[in-house]
C-alpha positions in Angstrom: 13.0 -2.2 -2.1 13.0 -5.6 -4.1 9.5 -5.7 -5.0 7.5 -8.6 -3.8 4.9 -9.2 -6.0 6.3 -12.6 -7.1 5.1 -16.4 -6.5 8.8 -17.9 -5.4 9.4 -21.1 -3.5 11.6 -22.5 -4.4 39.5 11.2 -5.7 38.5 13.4 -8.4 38.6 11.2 -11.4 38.0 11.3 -15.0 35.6 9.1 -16.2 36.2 5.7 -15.2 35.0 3.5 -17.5 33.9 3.9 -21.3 30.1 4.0 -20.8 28.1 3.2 -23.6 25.0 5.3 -23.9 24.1 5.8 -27.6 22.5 8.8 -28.7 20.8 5.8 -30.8 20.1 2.7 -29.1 22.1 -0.3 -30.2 20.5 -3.4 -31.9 18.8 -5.8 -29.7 19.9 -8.6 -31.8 23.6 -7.7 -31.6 23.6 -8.6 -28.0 21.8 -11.7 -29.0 23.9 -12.7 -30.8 27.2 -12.4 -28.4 25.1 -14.1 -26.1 24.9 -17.2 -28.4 28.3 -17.0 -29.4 28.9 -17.6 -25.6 26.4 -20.2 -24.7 24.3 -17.8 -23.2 20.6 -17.0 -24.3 19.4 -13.3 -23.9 15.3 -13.3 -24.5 13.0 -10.4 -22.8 9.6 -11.3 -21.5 7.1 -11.1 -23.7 4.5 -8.0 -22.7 0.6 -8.9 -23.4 -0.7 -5.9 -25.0 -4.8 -6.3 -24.5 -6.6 -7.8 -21.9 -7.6 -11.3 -23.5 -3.6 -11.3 -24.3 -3.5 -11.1 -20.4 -5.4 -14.0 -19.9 -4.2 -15.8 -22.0 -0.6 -15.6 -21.6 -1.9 -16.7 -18.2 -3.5 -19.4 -18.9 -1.0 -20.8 -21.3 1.9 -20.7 -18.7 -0.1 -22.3 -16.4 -1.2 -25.5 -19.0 2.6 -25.2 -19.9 3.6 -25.7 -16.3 0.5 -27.8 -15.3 2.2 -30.6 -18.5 5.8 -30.3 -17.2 4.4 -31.5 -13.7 2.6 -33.9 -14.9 5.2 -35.9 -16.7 7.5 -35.9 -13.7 5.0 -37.0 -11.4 3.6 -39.7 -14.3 7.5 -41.1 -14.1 8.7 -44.6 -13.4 9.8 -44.8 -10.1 13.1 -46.9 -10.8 14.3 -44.5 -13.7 14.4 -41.0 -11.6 17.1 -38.9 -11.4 17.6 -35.2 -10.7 17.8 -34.0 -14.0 13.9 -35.3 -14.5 12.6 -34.3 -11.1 13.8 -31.0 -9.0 16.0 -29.7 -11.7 12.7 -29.9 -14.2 10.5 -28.1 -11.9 12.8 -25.8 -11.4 13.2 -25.1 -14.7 9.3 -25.0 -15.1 9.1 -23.3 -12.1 11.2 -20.4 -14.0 9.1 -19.7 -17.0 5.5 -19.3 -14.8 7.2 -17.1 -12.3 8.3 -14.6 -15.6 4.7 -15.1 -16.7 3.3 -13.8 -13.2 5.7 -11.2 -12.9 5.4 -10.0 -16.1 0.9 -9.9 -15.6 2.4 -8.0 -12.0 4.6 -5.2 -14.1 1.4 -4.7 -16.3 -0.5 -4.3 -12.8 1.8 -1.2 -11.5 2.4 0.3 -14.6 0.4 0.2 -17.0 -1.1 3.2 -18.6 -4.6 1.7 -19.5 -6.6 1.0 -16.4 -8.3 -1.7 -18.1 -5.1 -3.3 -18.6 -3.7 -2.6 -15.2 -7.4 -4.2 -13.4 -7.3 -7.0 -15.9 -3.6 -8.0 -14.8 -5.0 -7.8 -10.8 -7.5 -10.0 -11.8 -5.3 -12.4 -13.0 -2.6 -11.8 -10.5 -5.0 -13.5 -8.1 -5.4 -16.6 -10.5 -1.4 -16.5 -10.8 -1.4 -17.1 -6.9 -3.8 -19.4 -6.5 -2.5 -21.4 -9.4 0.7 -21.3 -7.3 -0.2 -22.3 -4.0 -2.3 -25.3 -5.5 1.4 -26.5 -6.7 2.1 -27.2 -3.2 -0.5 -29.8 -2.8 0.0 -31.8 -6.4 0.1 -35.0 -4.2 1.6 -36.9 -6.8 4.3 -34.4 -8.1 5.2 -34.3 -4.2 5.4 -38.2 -3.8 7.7 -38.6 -7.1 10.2 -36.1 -5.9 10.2 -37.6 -2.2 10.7 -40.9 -4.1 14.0 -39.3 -5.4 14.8 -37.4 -2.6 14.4 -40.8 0.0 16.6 -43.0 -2.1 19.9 -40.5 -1.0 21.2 -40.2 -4.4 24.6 -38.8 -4.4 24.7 -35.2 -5.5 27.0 -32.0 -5.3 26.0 -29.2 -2.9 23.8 -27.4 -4.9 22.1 -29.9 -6.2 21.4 -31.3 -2.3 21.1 -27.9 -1.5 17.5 -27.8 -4.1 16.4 -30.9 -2.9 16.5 -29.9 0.5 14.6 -26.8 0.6 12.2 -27.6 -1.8 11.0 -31.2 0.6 11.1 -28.5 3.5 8.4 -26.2 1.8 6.1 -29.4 1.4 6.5 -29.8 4.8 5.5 -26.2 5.4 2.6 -26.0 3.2 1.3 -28.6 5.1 2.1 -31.8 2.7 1.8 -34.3 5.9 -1.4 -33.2 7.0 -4.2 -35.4 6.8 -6.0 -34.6 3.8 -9.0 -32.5 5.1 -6.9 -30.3 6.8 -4.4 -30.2 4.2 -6.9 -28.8 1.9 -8.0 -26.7 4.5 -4.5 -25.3 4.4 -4.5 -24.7 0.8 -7.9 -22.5 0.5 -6.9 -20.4 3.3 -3.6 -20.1 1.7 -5.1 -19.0 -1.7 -7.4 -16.8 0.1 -4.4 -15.0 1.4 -3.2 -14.7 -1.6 -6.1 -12.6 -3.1 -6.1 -10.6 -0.5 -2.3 -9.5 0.2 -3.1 -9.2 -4.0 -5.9 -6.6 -2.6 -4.2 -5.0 -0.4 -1.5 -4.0 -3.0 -4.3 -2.8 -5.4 -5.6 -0.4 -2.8 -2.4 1.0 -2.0 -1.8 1.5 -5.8 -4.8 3.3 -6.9 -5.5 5.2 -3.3 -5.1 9.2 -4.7 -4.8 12.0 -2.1 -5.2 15.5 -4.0 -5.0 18.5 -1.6 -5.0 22.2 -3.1 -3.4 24.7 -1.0 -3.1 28.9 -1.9 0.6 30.1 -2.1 0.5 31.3 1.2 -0.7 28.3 2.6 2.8 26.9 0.6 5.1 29.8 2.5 8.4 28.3 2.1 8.3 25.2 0.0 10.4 26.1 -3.3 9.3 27.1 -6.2 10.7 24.4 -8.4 7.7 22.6 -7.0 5.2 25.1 -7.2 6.5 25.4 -11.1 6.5 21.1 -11.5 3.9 20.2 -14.1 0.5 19.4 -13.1 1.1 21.7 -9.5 -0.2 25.3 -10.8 -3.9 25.0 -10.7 -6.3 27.0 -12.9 -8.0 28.9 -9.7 -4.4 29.9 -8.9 -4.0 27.6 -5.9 -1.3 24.3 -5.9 -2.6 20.9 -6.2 0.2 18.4 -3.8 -0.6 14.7 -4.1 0.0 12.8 -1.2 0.7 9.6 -2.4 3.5 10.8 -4.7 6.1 10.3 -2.4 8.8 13.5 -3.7 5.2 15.5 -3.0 4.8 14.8 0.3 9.0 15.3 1.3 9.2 18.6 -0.6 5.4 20.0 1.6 6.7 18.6 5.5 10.5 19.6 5.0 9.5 22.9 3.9 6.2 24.5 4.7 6.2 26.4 7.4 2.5 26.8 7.8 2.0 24.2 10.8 -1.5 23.9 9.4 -0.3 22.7 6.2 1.8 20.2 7.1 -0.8 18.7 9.2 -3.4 18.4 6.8 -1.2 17.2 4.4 0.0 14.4 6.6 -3.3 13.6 7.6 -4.1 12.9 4.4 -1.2 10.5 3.7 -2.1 9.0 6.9 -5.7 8.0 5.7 -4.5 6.7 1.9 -6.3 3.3 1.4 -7.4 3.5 5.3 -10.8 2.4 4.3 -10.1 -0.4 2.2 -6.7 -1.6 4.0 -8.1 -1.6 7.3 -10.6 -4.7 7.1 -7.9 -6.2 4.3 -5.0 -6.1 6.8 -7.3 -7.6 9.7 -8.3 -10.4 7.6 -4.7 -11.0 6.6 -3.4 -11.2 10.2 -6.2 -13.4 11.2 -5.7 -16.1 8.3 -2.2 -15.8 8.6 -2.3 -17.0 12.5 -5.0 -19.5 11.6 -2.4 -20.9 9.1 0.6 -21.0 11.3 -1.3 -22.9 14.0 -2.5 -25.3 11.4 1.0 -25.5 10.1 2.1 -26.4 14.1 4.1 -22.5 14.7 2.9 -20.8 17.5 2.3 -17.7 15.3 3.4 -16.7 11.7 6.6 -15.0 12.2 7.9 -18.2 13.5 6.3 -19.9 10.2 8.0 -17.2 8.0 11.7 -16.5 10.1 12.2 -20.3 10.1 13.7 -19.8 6.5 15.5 -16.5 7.7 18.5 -16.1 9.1 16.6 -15.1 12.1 15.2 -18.4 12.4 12.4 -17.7 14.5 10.3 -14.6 15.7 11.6 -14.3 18.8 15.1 -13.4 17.9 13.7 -11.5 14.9 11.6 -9.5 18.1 15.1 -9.3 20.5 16.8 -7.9 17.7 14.2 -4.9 16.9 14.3 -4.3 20.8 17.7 -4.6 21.9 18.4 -1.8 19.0 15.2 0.3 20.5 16.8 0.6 23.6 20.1 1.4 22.5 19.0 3.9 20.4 16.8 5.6 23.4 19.8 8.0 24.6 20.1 9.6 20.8 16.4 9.8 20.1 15.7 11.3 23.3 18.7 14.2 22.7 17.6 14.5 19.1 14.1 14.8 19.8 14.9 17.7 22.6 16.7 19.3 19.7 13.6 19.5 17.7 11.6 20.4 20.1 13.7 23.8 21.3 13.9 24.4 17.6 9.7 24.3 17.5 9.4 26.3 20.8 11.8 29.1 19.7 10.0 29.2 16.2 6.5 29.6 17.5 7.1 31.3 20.7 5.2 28.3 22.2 8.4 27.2 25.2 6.1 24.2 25.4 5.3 23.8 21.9 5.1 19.6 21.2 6.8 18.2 18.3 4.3 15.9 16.3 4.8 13.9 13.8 3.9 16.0 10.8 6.5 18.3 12.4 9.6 16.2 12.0 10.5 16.6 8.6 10.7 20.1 8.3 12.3 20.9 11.5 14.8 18.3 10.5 15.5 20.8 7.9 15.5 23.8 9.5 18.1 21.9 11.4 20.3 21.0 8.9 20.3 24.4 7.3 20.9 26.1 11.1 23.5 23.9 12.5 24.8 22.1 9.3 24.5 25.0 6.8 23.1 22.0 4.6 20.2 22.6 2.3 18.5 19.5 0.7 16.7 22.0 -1.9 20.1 23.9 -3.3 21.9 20.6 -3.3 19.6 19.3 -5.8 21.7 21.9 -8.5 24.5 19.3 -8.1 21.9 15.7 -9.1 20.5 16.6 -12.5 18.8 12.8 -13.1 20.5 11.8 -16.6 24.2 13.1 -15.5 23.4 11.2 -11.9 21.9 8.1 -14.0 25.4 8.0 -16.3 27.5 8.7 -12.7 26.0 6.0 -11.2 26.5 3.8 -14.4 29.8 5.1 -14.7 30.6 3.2 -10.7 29.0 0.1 -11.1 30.4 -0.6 -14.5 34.1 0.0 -13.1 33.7 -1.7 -9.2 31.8 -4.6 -11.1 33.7 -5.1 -14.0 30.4 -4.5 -16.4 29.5 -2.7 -19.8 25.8 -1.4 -20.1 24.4 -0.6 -23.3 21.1 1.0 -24.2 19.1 -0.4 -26.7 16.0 -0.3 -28.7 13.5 -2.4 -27.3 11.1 -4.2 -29.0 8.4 -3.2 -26.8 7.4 -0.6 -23.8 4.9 -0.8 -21.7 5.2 3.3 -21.3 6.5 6.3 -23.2 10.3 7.0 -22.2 10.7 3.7 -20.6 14.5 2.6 -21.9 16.7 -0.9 -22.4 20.0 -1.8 -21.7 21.7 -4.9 -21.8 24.5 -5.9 -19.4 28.1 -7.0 -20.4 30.8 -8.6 -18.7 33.4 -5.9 -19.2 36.4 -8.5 -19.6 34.6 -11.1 -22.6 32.0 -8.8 -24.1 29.6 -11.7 -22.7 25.8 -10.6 -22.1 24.8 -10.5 -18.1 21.2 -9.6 -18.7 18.9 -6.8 -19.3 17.2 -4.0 -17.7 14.5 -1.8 -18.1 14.0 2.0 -16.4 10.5 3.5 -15.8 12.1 6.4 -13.8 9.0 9.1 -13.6 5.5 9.1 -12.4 2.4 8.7 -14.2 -1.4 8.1 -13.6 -1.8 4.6 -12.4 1.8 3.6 -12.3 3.2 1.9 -8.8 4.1 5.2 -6.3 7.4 4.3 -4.9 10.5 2.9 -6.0 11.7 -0.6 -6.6 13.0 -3.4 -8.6 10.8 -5.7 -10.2 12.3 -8.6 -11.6 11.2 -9.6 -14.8 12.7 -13.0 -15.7 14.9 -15.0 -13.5 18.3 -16.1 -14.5 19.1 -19.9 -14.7 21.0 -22.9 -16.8 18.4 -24.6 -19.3 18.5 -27.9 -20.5 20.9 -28.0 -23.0 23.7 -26.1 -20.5 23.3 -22.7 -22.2 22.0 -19.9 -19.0 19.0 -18.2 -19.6 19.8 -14.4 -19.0 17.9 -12.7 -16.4 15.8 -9.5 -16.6 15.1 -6.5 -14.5 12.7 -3.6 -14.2 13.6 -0.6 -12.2 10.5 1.2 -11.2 10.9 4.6 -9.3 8.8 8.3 -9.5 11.7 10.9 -9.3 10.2 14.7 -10.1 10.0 14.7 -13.6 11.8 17.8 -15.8 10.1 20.8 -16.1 9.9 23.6 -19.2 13.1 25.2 -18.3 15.0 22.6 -15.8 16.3 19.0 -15.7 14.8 16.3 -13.2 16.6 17.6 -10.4 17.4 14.9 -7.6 17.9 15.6 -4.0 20.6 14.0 -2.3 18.5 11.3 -0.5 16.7 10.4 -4.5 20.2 9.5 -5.3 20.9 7.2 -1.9 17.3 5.9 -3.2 18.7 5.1 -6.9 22.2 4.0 -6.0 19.8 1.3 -3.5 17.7 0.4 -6.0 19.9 0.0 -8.9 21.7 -2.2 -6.2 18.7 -5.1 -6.7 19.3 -4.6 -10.6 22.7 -5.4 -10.1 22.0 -8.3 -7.7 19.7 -9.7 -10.4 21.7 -9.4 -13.2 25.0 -10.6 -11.5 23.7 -13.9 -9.9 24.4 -17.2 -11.4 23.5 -20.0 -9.9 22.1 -22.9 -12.1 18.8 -23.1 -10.5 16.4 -20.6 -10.4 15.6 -21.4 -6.9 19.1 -20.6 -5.7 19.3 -17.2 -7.6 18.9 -13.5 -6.1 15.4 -13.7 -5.9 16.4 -16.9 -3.3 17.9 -14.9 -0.8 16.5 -14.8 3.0 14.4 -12.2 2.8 16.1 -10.5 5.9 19.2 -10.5 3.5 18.0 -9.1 0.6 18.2 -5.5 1.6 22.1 -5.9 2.3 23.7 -5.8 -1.1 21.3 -2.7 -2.1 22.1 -1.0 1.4 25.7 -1.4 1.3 25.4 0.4 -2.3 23.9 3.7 -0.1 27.2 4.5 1.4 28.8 5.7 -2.1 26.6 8.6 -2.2 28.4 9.8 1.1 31.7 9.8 -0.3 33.5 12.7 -2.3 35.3 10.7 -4.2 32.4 8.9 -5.5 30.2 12.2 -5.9 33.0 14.2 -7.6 32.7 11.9 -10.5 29.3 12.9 -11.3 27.8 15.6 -9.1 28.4 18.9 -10.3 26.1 22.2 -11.2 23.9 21.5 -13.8 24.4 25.2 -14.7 27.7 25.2 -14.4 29.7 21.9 -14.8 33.2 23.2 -12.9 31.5 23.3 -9.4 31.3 19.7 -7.2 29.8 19.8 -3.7 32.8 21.6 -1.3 34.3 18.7 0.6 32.7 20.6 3.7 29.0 20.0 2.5 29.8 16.3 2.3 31.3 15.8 5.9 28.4 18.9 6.5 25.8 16.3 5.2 27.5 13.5 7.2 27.1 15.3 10.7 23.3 16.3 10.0 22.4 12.7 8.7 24.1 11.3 11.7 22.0 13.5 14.0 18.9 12.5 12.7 19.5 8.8 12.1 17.8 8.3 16.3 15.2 9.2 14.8 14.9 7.6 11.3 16.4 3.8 13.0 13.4 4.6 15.6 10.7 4.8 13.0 12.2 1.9 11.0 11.8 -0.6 14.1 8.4 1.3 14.9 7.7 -0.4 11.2 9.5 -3.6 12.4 7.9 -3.9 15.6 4.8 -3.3 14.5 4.5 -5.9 12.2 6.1 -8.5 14.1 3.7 -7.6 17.0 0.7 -8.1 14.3 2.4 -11.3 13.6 3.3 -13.0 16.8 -0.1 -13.5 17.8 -1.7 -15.9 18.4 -4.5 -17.7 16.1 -7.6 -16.6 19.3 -5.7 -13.3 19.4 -5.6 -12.6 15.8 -9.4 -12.5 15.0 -9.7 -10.0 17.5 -7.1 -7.8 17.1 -7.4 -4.2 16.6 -5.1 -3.8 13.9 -5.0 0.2 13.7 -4.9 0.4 17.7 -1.7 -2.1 17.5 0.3 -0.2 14.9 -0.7 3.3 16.4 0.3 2.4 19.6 3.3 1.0 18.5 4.2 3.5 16.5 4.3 6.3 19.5 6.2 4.3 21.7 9.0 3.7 18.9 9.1 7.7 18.0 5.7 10.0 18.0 1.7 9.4 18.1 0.5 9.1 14.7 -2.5 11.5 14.6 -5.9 11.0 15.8 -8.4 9.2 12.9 -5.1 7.9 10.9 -4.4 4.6 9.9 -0.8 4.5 8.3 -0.6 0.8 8.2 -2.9 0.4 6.0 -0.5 2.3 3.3 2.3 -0.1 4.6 3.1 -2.0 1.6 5.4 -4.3 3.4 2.8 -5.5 5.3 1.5 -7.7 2.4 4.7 -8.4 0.4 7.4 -8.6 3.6 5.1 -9.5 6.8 7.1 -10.9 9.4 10.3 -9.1 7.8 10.4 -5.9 7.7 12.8 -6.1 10.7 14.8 -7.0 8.0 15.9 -3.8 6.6 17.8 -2.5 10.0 19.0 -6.7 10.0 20.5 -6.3 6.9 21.9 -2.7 7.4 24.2 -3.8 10.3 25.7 -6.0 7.5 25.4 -3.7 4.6 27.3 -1.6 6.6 30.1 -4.0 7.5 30.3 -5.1 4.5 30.8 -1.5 3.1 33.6 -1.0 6.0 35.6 -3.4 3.6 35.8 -0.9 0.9 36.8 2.4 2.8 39.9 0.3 4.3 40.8 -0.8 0.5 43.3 1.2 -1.9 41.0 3.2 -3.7 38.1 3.2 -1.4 34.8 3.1 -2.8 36.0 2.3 -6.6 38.2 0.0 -5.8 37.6 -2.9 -8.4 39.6 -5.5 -6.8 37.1 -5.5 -3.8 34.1 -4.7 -6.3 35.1 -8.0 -8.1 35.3 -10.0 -4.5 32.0 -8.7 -3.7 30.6 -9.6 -6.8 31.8 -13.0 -7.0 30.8 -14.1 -2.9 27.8 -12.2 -2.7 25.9 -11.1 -5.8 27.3 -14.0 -7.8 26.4 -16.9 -5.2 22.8 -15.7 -4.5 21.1 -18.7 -2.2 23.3 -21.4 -3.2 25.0 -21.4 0.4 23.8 -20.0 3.6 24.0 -16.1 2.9 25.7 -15.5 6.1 28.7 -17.9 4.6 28.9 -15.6 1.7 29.0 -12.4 3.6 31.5 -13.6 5.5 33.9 -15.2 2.6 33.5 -11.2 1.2 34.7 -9.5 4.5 37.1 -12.5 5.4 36.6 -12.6 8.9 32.9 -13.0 11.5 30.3 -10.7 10.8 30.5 -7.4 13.2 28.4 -4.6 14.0 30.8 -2.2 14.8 30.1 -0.6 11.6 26.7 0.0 12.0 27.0 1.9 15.2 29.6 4.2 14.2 27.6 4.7 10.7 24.5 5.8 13.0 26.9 8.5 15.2 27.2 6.1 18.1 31.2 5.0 17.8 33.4 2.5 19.0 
């Protein structure tokens, strides 16, 4: 997941590449210093460390920005040119959106709660501040005076100048004024409350103690995790940490417990999120019809590569058919596995039941067991693996070291290298393990967006990778399971995209990208956890470093992902469809919509019934951060997937660096500076397909 909190217009093998991971850290300021030897500048953010420091880091980006757009706009007509107009508000553009996401990193992860409500706060302000940009009339009518005169400019450059008149027109710029303002409260109304919605999600708890036969079956390396053991003896599972709630429905095999513990995820933030998320659909349709779009998925897909909501909608139900025949057979497997388990013949599958009858599965037929394959992912020799891979198929160096500030104990730095000149790429931090307070899932949250400053030198870019893996106990490692690695391998992906683009405006760089297309690069990435080659590099016994994952576990592994992917591609476009449905409404629709009765029903027609009383929308991140486009995850998979097809036909498969470089050069490299579907296709050399896809997903030619 590329997080979203952001205000943006605009073979067996030794080891394959020298990685550098100090038992020290390196010096910051070497790295700095490379980078000015190379016209590149490497700064980090700078972290506010108290809540007035909050503020007023806020409040002096803002008056920073707030100058910048004042001198444009204050410009004599007859003396514009594009270095004075889009390419300065770019450029000004850049240092307010590190400002806001650094106040939204302080939001997710800090560990003082006055810190992490102070930085909501100001969020809010942030966004606001943000939308009002839209509407500086004057700012607008200097760069239309540029943009009307046809100046002669290279693709890029036109390429700037065109999207950023088209988001004028979108926020409502040739509106008559009342409504035009209209526009702009109701926008930074939204604002606060997609902002809300996120808070709830984030501090919504759901402790639920359960005696250890109540646990029958779930492994002990969970009952033994810190913070589990309880002092009355009983086993304290949190249902918003997600490696919690995976380990309790794969493996209980009280039916009882995995019901209430469901239940319980089902409800997080129902309360608050219910009324949020009704007030966001409603606003949202009022704004599209404002804005002239019959509803807001057209509004948002018209910058896609969907275009418009109506293909977005085809494209979620054309796969929901298709996928029909495998759901139904997979689902008639789960549910002979449930009836011959309880002696019920007519025993219904719910919801709650999935997971761990999944497993059963995969242990039955497969011989596959998620919980003994986690010997093989220890999370530091799985970090280095993975390091290990991208360093070689990219052509990169990463270094950890000391940084000059954390927001967190055990947070770490690295810089990125080009591998070839030494040159600094970036920087990235990892927060890898949960904590009290600190965002529950896993993502990517850009920290400073890359871009060329005024004197030519490029301003480096900087990531944060955010994720909650199970932390180490007394007497083991942080053991991964194999679908935690598919998770880090993705998410590492978005690192990688923001470190590796290099466009010159900031506009244009990763954080650009269609947002049905941002998934892609970070999809692809998954399919390198499914391939020997790949794992024997780094997956091994942490007790025992000689034994790799038999070659038959793999293709084992293969089979039972492929006969549970009707299901998974089923709840993905229950997600999709869902949302789009909330989001093709109409503005009279919309205010009376029964958001919870929508998504429910929804939800069992695309797989099963969510359970009486529950609300899982509300706990739907997505639908504050990607509404409208969350049918772009299985959109970008069919390309992820094609694009991956290009590496298993290469030389040396999935480490092959001559396609690692192509693919870093036409598609991480570019970023938005040309239609995204050009780039894909420059990478595969040839039309998109989505043959790949289907025989990914078990279905064949």
């Amino acid at each position: 997941m590329k997080s979203s909190r952001s205000i943006v217009r605009l073979l067996v093998l030794p080891l394959l590449f020298p990685i550098l991971l100090c038992a020290t850290p390196a010096e910051l300021t070497e790295f700095q210093a490379a980078a000015a030897r190379s016209n590149v500048v490497l700064t980090l953010a700078t972290y506010p460390v108290t809540p007035d420091e909050i503020r007023t880091q806020a409040d002096a980006a803002m008056k920073s920005a707030d100058a910048i757009f004042d001198a444009v706009a204050a410009q004599d007509p007859s003396k514009l040119t594009f270095a004075n107009t889009f390419e300065a508000v770019d450029r000004a553009s850049a240092n307010f959106i590190t400002t806001s996401q650094i106040v939204g990193t302080v939001s997710e992860s800090s560990v003082d709660k006055a810190m992490r409500d102070t930085a909501n706060e100001v969020s809010v302000k942030l966004e606001e501040w943000g939308v009002g940009l839209d509407y500086r009339e004057s700012l607008y009518r200097t760069l239309k005076t540029f943009a009307d005169s046809k100046p002669v400019l290279d693709r890029e450059q036109q390429r700037l100048v065109d999207d950023s008149m088209r988001e004028y027109q979108r926020a409502g710029l040739a509106l008559p004024p009342a409504e035009r303002a209209e526009v702009e409260r109701l926008r930074k109304d939204l604002g606060g409350l997609t902002t809300q919605f996120g808070i709830n999600i984030n501090e919504a708890r759901g402790p639920v103690d359960f005696t250890a036969e109540e646990l029958a079956g779930v492994p002990t390396s969970f009952l033994e995790s810190p913070g589990v053991k309880q002092p009355d003896g009983r086993y304290r599972a949190m249902a918003h940490i997600t490696w919690h709630v995976t380990t309790i429905l794969e493996n209980a095999r009280n039916e009882a417990t995995r019901r209430k513990f469901s239940e319980v995820r089902a409800r997080l933030a129902m309360n608050n999120n219910v009324p949020v998320l009704s007030k966001m659909v409603a606003l949202r349709a009022d704004l599209a019809h404002r804005l002239g779009y019959a509803n807001w998925a057209d509004f948002k897909t018209e910058t896609r590569m969907a275009k418009t909501g109506a293909t977005a909608v085809k494209f979620e139900e054309q796969l929901l058919v298709g996928l029909q025949p495998k759901f139904d057979a997979e689902m008639k497997v789960l549910q002979e596995l449930k009836a011959k388990e309880t002696g019920r013949p007519d025993a219904k599958v719910e919801l709650y039941d999935v997971p761990y009858y999944q497993n059963q599965l995969k242990k039955a037929k497969y011989a596959v067991d998620t919980e003994a394959l986690r010997v093989y992912f220890p999370y530091q020799a799985t970090l280095e693996g993975m390091f290990t891979i991208y360093q070689k198929i990219f052509g990169l160096k990463f270094t950890e070291v000391k940084p000059p500030y954390v927001w967190a104990p055990g947070v770490q730095l690295y810089v990125v290298q080009d591998a070839a000149t030494s040159t600094p790429m970036g920087a990235f931090y990892l927060d890898m393990f949960p904590r009290e307070g600190k965002f529950n899932h896993f993502a990517c949250f850009l920290q400073k967006p890359g871009g060329r400053l005024a004197d030519g030198r490029y301003d480096l870019p900087v990531a944060a990778l955010m994720c909650n893996f199970p932390e180490p106990s007394a007497d083991k490692p942080s053991l991964l399971k194999h679908n935690d690695v598919e998770t880090l391998f993705h998410e590492f992906g978005h690192v990688m995209h923001d470190m590796l683009s290099r466009s010159r405006f900031v506009a244009q760089s990763a954080i650009g990208v269609p947002r049905d297309f941002v998934e892609a690069p970070s999809q692809m990435l998954e399919n390198w956890v499914w391939n020997k080659a790949v794992l024997d590099t780094f997956a091994a016994d942490y007790r025992d470093s000689s034994k790799k994952i038999p070659a038959g576990t793999i293709a084992a592994l293969t089979a039972a992902r492929q006969a549970t992917d009707g299901y998974f591609n089923r709840r993905q476009l229950g997600i999709g469809l869902q949302d789009l449905k909330l989001h093709t409404l109409s503005a009279d629709e919309a205010w009376l919509a029964d958001v919870v009765a929508i998504t429910n029903d929804i939800t069992g027609k695309a797989s099963i019934a969510p359970l009486e009383g529950t609300a899982w929308a509300a706990y739907i991140g997505h639908l504050a951060g990607y509404d409208a486009g969350y049918y772009g995850y299985l959109w970008a998979k069919v390309m992820a997937q094609d694009m991956a097809s290009i590496f298993t036909a290469a030389p040396d498969g999935f480490l092959d660096e001559k396609v690692g470089r192509r693919l870093r050069d036409e598609v991480y490299s570019a970023g938005d500076t040309r239609d995204v579907g050009e780039s894909v296709e420059k990478f595969l050399g040839r039309p998109r397909s989505q043959q790949a896809f289907l025989e990914y997903i078990g279905l064949g030619k």
